[in-house]
N, C-alpha and C positions, 0 to 999 in steps of 0.2 A: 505093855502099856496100851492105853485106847486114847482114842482121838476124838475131837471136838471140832463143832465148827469155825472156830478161832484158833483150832489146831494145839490148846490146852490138851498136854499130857499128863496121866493117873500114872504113877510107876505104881509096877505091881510088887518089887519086893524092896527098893529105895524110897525113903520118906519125901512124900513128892512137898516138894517149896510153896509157901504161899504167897499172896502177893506183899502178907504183910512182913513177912520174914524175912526177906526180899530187899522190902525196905528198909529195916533194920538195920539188915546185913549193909546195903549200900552207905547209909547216913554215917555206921560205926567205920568203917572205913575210908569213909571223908576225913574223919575230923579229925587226926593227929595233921593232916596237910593243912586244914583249914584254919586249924590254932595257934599254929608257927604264920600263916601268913597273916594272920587278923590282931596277935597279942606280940609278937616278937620283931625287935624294930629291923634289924638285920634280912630277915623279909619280905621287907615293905618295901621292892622294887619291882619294873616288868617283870625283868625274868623269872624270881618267881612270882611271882601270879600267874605266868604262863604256863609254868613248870608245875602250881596247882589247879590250874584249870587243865591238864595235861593226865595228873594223877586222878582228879575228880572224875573227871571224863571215863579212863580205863575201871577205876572202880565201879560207876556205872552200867560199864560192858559187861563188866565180870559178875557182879552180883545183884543187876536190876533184872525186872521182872517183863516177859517176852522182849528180849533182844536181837533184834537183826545184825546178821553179819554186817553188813556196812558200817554199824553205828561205833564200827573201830574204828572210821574216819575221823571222827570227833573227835581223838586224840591224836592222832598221825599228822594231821593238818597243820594245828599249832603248833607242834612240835619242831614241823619242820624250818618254823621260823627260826627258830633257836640252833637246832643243828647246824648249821652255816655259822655260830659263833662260838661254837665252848665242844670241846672233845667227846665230852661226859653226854651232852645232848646229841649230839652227834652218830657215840657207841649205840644209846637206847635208841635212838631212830630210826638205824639200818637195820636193827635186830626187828623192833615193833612194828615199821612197814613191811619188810620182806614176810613176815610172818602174818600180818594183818593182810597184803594184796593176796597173797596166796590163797588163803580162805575165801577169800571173795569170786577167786578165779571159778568154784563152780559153779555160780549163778548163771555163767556164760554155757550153758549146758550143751548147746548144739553144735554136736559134733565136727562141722565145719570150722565153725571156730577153733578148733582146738590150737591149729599151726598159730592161729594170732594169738591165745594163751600163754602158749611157750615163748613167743619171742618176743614179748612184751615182758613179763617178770624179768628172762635173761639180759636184754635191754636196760630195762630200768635197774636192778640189781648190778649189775656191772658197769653204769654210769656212776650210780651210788658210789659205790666202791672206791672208785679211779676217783669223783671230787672229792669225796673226805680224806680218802690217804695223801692225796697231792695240797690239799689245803693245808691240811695240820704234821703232816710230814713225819707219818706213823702208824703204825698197825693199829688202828681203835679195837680190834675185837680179840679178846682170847683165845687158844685153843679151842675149847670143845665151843665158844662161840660160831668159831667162824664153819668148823664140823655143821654146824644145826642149820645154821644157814646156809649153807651150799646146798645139803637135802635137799632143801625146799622148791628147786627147780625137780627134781628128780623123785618128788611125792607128786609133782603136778605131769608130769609125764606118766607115770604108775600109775594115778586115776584117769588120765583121759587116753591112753592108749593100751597099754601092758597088762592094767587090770583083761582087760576084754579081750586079748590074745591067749592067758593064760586060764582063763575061766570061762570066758564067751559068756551069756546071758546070767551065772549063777553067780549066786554071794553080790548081787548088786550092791548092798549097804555098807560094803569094806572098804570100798576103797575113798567114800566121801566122812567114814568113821576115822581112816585114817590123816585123814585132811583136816577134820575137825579137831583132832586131840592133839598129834602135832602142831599144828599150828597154835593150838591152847597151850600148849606146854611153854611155848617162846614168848605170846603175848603175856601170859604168867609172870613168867621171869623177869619178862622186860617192866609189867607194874613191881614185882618185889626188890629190883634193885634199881629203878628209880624214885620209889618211893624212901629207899636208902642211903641212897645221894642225897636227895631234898632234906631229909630230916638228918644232914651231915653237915649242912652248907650254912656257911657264915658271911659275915661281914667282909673276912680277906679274900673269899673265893667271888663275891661281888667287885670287889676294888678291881679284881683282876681282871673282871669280865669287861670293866668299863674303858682298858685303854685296849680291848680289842679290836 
């Protein structure tokens, strides 16, 4: 690929995106969130609307055109409001933070920082943990859930130390290629099955939320 002063890449053998495609792409995946929240009375409360400003948000990330890593916050933030009250927001928010701060960790490039990298995710990640299973008094995450998320401490030690014991200067772009797709593959999931929840959710899963 070739680079630009806006840092616009040409792929040379993948159909490079345009920005109109892009858009496209973004708007057609808003709208089954945005037609349940706008025509369907069931709804027409906070949650969701937070829960499609939530989905809006990660569709955005996923299919808007030059995205920075951080603009996962946009959906992690509101989220987190909601996790403190219902399981289901709860499950997607340990999976979509841990997976979204991870990504963000290598902006923090300089090497000193590394030790405050690590023990920041491991921190936060195992606070996480400990209030939602003590709040709701249950395992929120699956098998190969909770597999993917453990990783993710141990893909952020592989790039900022292990990579360069095992390689020293060479293959520099592996191990933030690895940070990037991993991490894509959880933030993925966590839009396609909370977008699955949402467009599942009724009238009785509201009742319930409200003597929470």
């Amino acid at each position: 690929m070739t680079g630009g002063l806006v840092q616009e890449q040409l792929f040379l053998v993948l159909p490079t995106p345009t920005p109109f495609i892009t858009f496209l792409l973004t708007i057609f995946t808003m709208m089954p969130a945005l037609y349940c929240l706008l025509t369907k009375k069931d709804y027409m409360n906070p949650k969701q609307f937070i829960r499609c400003l939530v989905l809006c948000a990660l569709s955005s990330f996923m299919f808007g055109w030059h995205v920075h890593e951080k603009a996962v916050l946009t959906a992690i933030i509101p989220l987190c409001i909601l996790a403190a009250s219902n399981k289901n927001d709860a499950r997607i928010y340990l999976i979509l933070s841990s997976a979204g701060h991870t990504a963000l960790l290598p902006l923090l490039y300089l090497s000193n920082l590394t030790p405050l990298k690590i023990l920041l995710l491991l921190v936060y990640m195992i606070a996480s943990f400990l209030a939602f299973s003590k709040k709701f008094k249950l395992d929120l995450l699956s098998c190969h859930e909770y597999i993917y998320v453990i990783n993710l401490p141990v893909l952020t030690v592989y790039e900022t130390i292990i990579h360069k014991l095992i390689f020293g200067e060479m293959l520099p772009f592996l191990p933030l290629a690895f940070t990037s797709i991993y991490c894509a593959i959880g933030i993925a999931y966590s839009w396609i099955l909370y977008y699955y929840m949402f467009l599942q959710s009724n009238e009785v899963t509201y009742q319930k939320e409200k003597k929470l």
